[in-house]
LUMDOLUM-874966 format. One record per residue (C-alpha): residue number from 1; residue in one letter; x, y, z. Coordinates in steps of 0.02 Angstrom, whole numbers. Layout:
DOMAR  num  residuo       X       Y       Z
DOMAR  NUM        a       X       Y       Z
...
This chain:
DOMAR  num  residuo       X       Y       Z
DOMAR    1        x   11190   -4271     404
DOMAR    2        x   11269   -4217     240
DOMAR    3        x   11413   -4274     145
DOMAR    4        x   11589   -4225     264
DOMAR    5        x   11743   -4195     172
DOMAR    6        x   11841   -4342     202
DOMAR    7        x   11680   -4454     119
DOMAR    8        x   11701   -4329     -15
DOMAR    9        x   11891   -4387     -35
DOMAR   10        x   11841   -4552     -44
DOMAR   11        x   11741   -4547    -196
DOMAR   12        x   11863   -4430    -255
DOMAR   13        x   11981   -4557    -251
DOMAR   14        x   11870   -4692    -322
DOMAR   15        x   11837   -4592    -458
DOMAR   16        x   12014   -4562    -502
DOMAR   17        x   12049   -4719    -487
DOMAR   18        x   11900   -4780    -616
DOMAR   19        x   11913   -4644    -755
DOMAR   20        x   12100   -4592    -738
DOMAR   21        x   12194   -4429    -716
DOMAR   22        x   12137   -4380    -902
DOMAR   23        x   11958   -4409    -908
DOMAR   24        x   11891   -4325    -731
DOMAR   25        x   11929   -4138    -803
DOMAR   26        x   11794   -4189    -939
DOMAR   27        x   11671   -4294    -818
DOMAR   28        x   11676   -4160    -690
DOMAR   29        x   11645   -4010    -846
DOMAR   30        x   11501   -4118    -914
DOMAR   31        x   11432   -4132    -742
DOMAR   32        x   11468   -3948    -715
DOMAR   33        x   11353   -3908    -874
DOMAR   34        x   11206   -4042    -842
DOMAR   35        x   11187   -3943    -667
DOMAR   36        x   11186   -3783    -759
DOMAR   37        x   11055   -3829    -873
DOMAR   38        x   10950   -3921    -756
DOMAR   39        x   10953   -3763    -620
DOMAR   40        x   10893   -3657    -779
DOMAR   41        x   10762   -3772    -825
DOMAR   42        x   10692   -3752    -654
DOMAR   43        x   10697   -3577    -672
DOMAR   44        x   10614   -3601    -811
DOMAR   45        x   10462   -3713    -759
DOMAR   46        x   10483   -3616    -599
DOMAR   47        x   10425   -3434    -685
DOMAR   48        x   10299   -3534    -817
DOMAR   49        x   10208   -3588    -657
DOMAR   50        x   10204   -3441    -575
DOMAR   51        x   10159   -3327    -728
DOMAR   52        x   10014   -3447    -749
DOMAR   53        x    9933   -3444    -591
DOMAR   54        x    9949   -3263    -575
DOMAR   55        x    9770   -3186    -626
DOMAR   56        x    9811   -3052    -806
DOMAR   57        x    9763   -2867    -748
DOMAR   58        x    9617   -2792    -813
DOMAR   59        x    9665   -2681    -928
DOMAR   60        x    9547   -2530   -1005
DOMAR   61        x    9500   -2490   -1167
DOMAR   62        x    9619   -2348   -1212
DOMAR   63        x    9533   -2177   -1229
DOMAR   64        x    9494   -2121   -1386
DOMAR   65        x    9475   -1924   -1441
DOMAR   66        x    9304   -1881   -1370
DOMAR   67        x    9313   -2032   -1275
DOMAR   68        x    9348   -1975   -1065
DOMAR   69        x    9373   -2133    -962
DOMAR   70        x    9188   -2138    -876
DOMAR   71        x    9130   -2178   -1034
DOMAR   72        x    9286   -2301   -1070
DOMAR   73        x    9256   -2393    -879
DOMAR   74        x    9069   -2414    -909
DOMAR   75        x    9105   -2493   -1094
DOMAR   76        x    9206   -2612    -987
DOMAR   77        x    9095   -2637    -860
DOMAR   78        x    8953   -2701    -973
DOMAR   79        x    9065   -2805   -1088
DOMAR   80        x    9112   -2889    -933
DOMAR   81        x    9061   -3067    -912
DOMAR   82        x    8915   -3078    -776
DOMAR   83        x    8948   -3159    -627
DOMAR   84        x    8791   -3250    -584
């Protein structure tokens, strides 16, 4: 299916003749940048969605001087939630 070229040139030509030699340059821009937009707006919603069902990384407590990271994993171990 799909739109073939010479349907194409028919509502080129329909269009031409409704809106005039002057005014298509302008539709077709304004068309141009409402596709933009609306492509970028998915993108948008698109990364928003995905950002939000992707699960944060655990991150650790940075290490502190006389801190080594044993003692930095098992502070985040028990300020974990439990899972019971």
């Amino acid at each position: 299916m799909g739109i073939h070229w010479t349907e194409l040139m028919v509502v080129a030509f329909v269009a031409l003749l409704i809106f005039g030699p002057k005014r298509l340059p302008e539709i077709g821009g304004a068309v141009g940048r409402t596709y933009r937009e609306f492509r970028k707006s998915l993108g948008e919603i698109s990364e928003l969605a995905t950002n939000d069902l992707t699960p944060p990384e655990r991150q650790l407590p940075a290490a502190t001087p006389g801190r080594d990271a044993e003692t930095a994993d098992r502070t985040m171990r028990d300020s974990a939630p439990s899972r019971t």
